[in-house]
C-alpha positions, 0 to 999 in steps of 0.5 A: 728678207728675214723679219721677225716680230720682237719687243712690239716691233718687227725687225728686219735682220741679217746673219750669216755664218757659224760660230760666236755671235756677234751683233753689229748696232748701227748709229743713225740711220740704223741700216743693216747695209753698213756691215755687209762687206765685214759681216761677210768676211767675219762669218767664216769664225762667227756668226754674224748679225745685223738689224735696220733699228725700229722703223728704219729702212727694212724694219716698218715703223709700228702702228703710233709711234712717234719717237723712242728712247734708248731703254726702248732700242736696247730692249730691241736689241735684246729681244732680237738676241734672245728671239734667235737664240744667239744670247749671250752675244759680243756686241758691236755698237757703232757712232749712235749704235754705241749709245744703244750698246751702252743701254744693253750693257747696263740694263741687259748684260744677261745678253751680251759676252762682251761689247765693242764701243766705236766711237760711241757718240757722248758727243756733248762731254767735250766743248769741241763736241757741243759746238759740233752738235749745235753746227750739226743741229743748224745743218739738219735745221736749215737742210729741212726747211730747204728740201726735207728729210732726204736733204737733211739726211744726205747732209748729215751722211756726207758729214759724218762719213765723208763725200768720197764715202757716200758717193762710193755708197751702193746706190740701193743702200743709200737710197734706203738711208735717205727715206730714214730722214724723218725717223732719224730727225723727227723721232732719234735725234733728241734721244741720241743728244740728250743720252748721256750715262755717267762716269759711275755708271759706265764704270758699272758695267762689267761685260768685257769691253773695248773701245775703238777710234778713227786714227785720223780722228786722233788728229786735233784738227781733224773734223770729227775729233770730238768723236776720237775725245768721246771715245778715248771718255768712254775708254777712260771711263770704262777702265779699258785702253782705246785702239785705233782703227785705221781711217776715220768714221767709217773704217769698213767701208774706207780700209776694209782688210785692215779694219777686219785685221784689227777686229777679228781678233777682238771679236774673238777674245770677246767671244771666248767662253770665261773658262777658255 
């Protein structure tokens, strides 16, 4: 188990394979365990990193603290890059992740080559998405006073990946994700909703990006398409066409080969050096 003290934390991390670097960002609960199987076939072209975000799963929670922000994950991230010597790198943020991944972007963009957004949660820049925030806070509200984090945390998984996902889920990985319950409820969630950077601001950002979306999300009926509205904003605002990823939420773990064949080659223009 590889851990490394960075930026007053320790974090616990994962790589794998040689070549350009690529940093997986997970949303809530930040857990490494979501990029196992891509990470494993992408580490025969690049170098593969993924980390528990602070106090989540593997990584400890330091000594004090009670919440953090997105100035205090981004910094992680780039403390974490520059500590292993794998800046600049392409980074991947994911649902919660991409909102880290904005941050980096924007006040760290020494240490990125490139960004990949998938379906960065803005979820509030839709009234689709408001009404889904205000029913997901009820869920999370009424699963706390009924069984406590892990409830909560069980609810909110099957909400955003689905039912057939999380009981497909290795039962260790999930297991660790539910223990996540009061970090992710009690010390990210107010940070996540309230995170919300502007249309100049995103329109600053100069790494090479691309945006990614569920194409079952596209689907106006669809459940989480307010994530699909929140990419095609971040799209839109980026100045950058959206692609889609087959599935919904959670490609690696419903359409893995097809996901990778999407991936790989984004992954790969974004890693190319500027002069390439």
């Amino acid at each position: 188990m590889a851990t490394i003290a960075v930026n007053g934390t320790t974090l616990y991390y994962e790589r794998r394979g040689e070549g350009p670097p690529v940093v997986f960002i997970s949303g809530a609960p930040g857990d490494a365990g979501f990029w196992t199987e891509i990470g494993d076939l992408l580490a025969d072209e690049f170098t593969v990193l993924s980390y528990d975000r602070r106090g989540t799963s593997r990584s400890p929670r330091p000594e004090g603290w009670t919440n953090t922000s997105m100035d205090e994950q981004a910094d992680d991230a780039a403390a974490l890059l520059e500590a292993l010597d794998l800046a600049p790198a392409v980074g991947y943020g994911h649902s919660g992740g991409g909102l880290v991944l904005t941050n980096l972007a924007l006040r760290h963009p020494e240490v990125l080559r490139g960004a990949v957004f998938h379906e960065p949660a803005f979820l509030t820049v839709t009234p689709a998405g408001r009404a889904v925030v205000e029913g997901l806070q009820g869920i999370v509200a009424d699963a706390m006073a009924r069984g406590g984090p892990r409830l909560a945390m069980e609810l909110f998984l099957r909400w955003a990946d689905g039912d057939e996902v999380y009981e497909a889920m290795d039962p260790a990985f999930r297991d660790r994700m539910l223990d996540d319950g009061e970090v992710v409820f009690g010390m990210e969630m107010a940070s996540s909703v309230g995170y919300l950077p502007t249309a100049g601001q995103l329109a600053q950002i100069a790494v090479p990006s691309v945006v990614l979306a569920g194409t079952d999300n596209a689907d106006p009926e669809a459940r989480l398409h307010c994530l699909h509205g929140a990419a095609q904003w971040a799209a839109d605002g980026l100045g950058v066409p959206l692609i889609e990823t087959p599935g919904a939420h959670l490609p690696q773990a419903t359409h893995l080969h097809e996901y990778a064949a999407i991936v790989r080659p984004v992954l790969a223009r974004l890693a190319a050096p500027v002069d390439a």
